[in-house]
C-alpha positions in Angstrom: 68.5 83.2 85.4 68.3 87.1 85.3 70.5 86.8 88.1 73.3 84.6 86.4 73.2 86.6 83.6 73.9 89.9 85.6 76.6 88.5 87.5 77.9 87.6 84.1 77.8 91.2 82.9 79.7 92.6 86.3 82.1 89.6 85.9 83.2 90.8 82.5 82.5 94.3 82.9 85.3 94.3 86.0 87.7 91.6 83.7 87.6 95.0 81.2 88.5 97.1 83.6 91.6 95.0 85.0 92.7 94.7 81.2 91.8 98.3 80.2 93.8 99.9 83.2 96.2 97.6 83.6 95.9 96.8 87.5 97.9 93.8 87.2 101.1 96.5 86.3 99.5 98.8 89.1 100.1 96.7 91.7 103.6 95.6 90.9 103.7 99.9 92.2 102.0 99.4 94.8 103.5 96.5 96.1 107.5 98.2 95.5 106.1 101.3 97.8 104.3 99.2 100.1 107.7 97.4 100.8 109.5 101.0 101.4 106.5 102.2 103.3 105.9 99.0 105.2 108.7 99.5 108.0 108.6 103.1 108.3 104.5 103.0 109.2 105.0 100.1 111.4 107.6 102.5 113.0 105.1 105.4 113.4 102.5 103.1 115.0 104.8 101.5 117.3 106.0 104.7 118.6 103.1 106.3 119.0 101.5 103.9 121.1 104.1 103.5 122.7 104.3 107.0 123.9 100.5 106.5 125.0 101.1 103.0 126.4 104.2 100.8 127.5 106.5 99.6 125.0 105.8 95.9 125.8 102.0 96.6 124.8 103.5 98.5 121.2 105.3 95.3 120.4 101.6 93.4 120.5 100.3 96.1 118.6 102.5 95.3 115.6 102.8 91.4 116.4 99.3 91.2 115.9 98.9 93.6 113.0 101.5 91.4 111.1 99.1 88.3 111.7 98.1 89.6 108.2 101.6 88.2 106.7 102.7 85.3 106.3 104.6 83.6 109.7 108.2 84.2 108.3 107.0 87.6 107.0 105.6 88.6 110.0 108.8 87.2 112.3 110.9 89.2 110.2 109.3 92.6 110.2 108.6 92.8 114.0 112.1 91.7 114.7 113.4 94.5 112.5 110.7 96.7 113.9 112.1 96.4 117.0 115.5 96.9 115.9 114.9 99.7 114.9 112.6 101.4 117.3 115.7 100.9 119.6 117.5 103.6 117.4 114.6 105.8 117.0 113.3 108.3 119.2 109.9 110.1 119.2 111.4 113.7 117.7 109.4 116.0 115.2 112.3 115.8 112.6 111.9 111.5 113.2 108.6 111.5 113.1 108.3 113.9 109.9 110.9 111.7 108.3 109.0 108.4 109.0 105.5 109.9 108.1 107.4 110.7 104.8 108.6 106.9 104.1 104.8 105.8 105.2 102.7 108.0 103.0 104.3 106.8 99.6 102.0 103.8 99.5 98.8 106.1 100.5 99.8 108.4 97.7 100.3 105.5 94.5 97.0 103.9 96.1 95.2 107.5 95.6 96.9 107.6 91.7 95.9 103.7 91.1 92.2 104.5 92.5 92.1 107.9 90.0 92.7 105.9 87.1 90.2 103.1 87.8 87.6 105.9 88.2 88.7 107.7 85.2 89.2 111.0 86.6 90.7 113.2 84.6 91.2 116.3 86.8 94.8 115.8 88.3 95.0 116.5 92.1 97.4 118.9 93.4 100.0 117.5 95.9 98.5 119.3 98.6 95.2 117.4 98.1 97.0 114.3 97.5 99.0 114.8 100.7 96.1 115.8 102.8 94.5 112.7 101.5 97.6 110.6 102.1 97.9 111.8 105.7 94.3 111.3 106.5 94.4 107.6 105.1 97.4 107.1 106.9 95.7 108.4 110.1 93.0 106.2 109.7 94.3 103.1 108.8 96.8 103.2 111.5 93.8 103.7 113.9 91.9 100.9 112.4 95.3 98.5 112.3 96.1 100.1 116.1 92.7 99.2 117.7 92.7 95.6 115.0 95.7 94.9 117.1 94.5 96.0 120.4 91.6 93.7 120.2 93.6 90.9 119.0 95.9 91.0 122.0 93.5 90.4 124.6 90.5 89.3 123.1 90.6 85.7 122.4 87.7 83.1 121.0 88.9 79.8 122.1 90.6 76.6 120.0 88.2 74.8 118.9 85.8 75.3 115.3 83.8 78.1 116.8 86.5 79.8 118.3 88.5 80.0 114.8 85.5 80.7 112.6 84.6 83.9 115.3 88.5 84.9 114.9 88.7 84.7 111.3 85.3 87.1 110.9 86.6 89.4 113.4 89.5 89.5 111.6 87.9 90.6 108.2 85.4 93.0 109.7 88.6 94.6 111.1 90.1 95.1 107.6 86.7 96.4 106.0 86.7 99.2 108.8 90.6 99.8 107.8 90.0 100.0 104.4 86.7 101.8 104.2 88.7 105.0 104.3 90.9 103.6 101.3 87.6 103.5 98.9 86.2 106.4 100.2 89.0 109.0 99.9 91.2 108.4 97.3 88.9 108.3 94.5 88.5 111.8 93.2 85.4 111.7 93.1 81.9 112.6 95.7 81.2 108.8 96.4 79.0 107.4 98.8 79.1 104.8 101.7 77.1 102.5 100.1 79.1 102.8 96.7 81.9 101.4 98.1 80.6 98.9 100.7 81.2 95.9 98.2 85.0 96.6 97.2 85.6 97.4 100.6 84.0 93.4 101.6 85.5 91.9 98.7 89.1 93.4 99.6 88.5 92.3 103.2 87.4 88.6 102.1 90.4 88.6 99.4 92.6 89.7 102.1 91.5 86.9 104.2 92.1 84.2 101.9 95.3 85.2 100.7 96.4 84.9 104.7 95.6 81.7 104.6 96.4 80.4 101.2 100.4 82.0 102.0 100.1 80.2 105.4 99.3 77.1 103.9 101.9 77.7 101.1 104.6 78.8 103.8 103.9 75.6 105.7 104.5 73.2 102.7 107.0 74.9 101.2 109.2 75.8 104.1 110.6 79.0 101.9 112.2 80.8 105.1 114.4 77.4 105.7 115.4 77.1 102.8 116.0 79.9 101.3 116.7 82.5 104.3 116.2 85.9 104.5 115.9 86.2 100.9 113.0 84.1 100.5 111.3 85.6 103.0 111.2 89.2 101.4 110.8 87.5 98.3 107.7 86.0 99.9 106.5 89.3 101.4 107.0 91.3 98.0 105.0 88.0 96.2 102.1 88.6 99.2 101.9 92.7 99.0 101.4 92.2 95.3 98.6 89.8 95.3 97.5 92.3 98.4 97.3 95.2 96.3 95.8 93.8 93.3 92.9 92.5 95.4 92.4 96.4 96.6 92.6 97.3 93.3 89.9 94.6 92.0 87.5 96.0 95.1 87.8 99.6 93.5 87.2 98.6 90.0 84.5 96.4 91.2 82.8 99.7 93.1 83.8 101.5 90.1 81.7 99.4 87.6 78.5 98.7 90.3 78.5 102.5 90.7 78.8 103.2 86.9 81.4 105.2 86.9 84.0 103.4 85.0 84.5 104.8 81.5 86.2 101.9 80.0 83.3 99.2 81.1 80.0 101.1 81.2 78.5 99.3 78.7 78.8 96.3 80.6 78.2 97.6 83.5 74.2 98.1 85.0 73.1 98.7 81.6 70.7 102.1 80.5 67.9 103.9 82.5 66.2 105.1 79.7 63.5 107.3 80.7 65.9 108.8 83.5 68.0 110.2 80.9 64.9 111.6 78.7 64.4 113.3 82.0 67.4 115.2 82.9 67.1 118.9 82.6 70.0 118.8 80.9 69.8 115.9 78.3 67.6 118.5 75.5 70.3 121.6 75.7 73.4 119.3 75.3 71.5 117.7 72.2 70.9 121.3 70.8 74.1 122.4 71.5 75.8 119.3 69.7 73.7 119.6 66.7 74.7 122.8 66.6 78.4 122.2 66.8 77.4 119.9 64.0 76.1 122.8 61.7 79.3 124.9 62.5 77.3 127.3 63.6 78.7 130.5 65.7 79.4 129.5 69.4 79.0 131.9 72.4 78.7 131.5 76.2 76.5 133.7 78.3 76.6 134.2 82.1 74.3 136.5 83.5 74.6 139.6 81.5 77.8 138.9 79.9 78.5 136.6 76.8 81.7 136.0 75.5 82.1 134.9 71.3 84.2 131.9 70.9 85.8 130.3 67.7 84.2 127.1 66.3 85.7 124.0 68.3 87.8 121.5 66.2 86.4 118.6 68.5 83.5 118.6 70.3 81.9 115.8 71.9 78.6 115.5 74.0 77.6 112.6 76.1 74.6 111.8 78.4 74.7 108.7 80.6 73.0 106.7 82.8 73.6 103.8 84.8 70.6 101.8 85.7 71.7 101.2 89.1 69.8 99.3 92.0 68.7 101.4 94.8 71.0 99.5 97.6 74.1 101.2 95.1 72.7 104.8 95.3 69.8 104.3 92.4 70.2 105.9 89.1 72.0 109.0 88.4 72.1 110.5 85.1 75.3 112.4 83.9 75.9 115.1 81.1 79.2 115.6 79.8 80.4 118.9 76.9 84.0 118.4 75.9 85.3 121.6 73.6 88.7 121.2 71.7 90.6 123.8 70.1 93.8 123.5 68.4 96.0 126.3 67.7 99.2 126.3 65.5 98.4 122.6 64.0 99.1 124.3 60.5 102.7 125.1 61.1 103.4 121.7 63.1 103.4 123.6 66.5 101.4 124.7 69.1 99.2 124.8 71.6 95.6 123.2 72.4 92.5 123.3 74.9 90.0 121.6 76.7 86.9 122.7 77.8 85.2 119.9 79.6 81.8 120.7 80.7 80.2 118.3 83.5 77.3 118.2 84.1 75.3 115.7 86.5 72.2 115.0 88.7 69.9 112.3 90.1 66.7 111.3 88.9 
């Protein structure tokens, strides 16, 4: 029963999260750069192994990393892949262009994934194409050696042989997106934080495969509607795609606590963890001082600097009662200054001061 009702909490702690962030609008985003970026990453994979390997062992690369779309999806992409390999050629400015055209999706996944974990320090666009670049890297390993495997490793026809196939398959796409969950949040996560997204997208993934293929087959969209219903098709799959990915981060988001809009749903309150904290008396001292309006100052080392009472202040002191499999409890102290200047006349300027503070118990 303790059990049912848990699930219960997560199931409507992650529904708040989809609602309060909007993920159903994210990945509409995701899915419009995923269909920019799709070709010209296909086009950096295919050429690179190409250059390593023969060309004929490139086109199995991609044929069996587009076993993930559905079958008229998948005919039309290689085809056009291969189009347009023939018109391509290995050069820096080629490759720089391509690598351009790919990293779009890598970089609205890194902005999707900052919101769900309510960061609010924005990441430079060095950081966010160093990130980018890396993910790219990775999953295009991950997708290289997926499809490596897939073109001369085979399991049979019957039961077994599909059932072995189909788990291969998915562990494949929880090693490609591991680096996804772990990267692109901006914040120090751990392995084991993001092990359930990372299964959940990987499962999701797998079922939509085989929900389109099923849909494909009944339907007969690419006969009857051409070329247009197949992109159609494709854009309808990378949305459902990237809202799954975006479910397994707010999911990792809420087991790990660190979703703002859905932590009181979440793993509920370790009491005696926050009463612990170094940390949890000071930031109670300091806000009932705020309170007063008494005099602020800060003092490091030897210096301390005078500072006008804050217009806003707010102090909070968290933490998530989490199981030890998810990283165990962590307790987090947070001091937010505010200071407006100029509200008088109607203009002006204002500051934040956050203060973070964290640590385990």
């Amino acid at each position: 029963m303790r059990i049912h009702r848990r699930a219960g909490a997560l199931g409507r702690a992650v529904w708040r999260e989809i609602r309060a962030e909007r993920l159903t609008f994210m990945a509409g985003s995701i899915a419009y750069h995923a269909f920019v970026s799709l070709l010209p990453f296909m086009l950096v994979v295919l050429l690179l192994v190409s250059r390593v390997d023969d060309q004929a062992t490139a086109v199995e690369v991609i044929t069996a990393m587009t076993t993930y779309l559905s079958p008229n999806a998948s005919d039309l992409v290689t085809s056009t892949v291969r189009e347009a390999t023939a018109q391509t050629s290995l050069s820096v400015l080629g490759v720089g262009v391509l690598l351009w055209g790919a990293i779009k999706i890598f970089r609205s996944l890194d902005e999707a994934f900052s919101d769900i974990y309510d960061v609010t320090t924005e990441k430079g666009l060095v950081d966010s194409f160093t990130d980018a670049i890396v993910a790219l890297a990775a999953v295009g390993l991950g997708l290289g050696v997926a499809g490596v495997i897939g073109s001369v490793v085979t399991f049979g026809d019957g039961q077994v042989g599909s059932l072995l196939g189909t788990v291969v398959s998915t562990a494949s796409l929880a090693i490609v997106f591991l680096p996804l969950f772990y990267l692109f949040p901006d914040e120090d996560v751990t392995v084991r934080e993001i092990v359930p997204g990372t299964i959940l997208a990987a499962v999701g993934w797998t079922v939509l495969e085989f929900l389109f293929r099923y849909y494909v087959a009944v339907a007969s969209v690419g006969e009857r509607y051409g070329v247009l219903g197949t992109v159609l098709l494709l854009l309808t799959w990378l949305y459902f795609s990237g809202f799954v990915l975006l479910v397994g981060a707010a999911v990792n988001a809420v087991l790990a606590g660190r979703s703002v809009d859905s932590s009181e749903a979440g793993w509920g309150e370790n009491r005696d963890a926050k009463e612990r904290a170094p940390f949890t008396d000071p930031l109670r001292r300091i806000e009932d001082a705020l309170d007063a309006g008494e005099p602020l100052s800060v003092a490091v080392r030897d210096e301390s600097v005078a500072l006008p009472t804050p217009d806003e202040h707010e102090v909070t002191v968290s933490a998530p009662n989490r199981p030890e499999s998810l990283g165990g409890d962590e307790v987090e102290g947070r001091l937010i200054l505010r200071w407006v200047y100029g509200r008088s006349v109607g203009e002006g300027k204002s500051e934040e001061r956050e203060v973070p503070t964290d640590g385990r118990e």
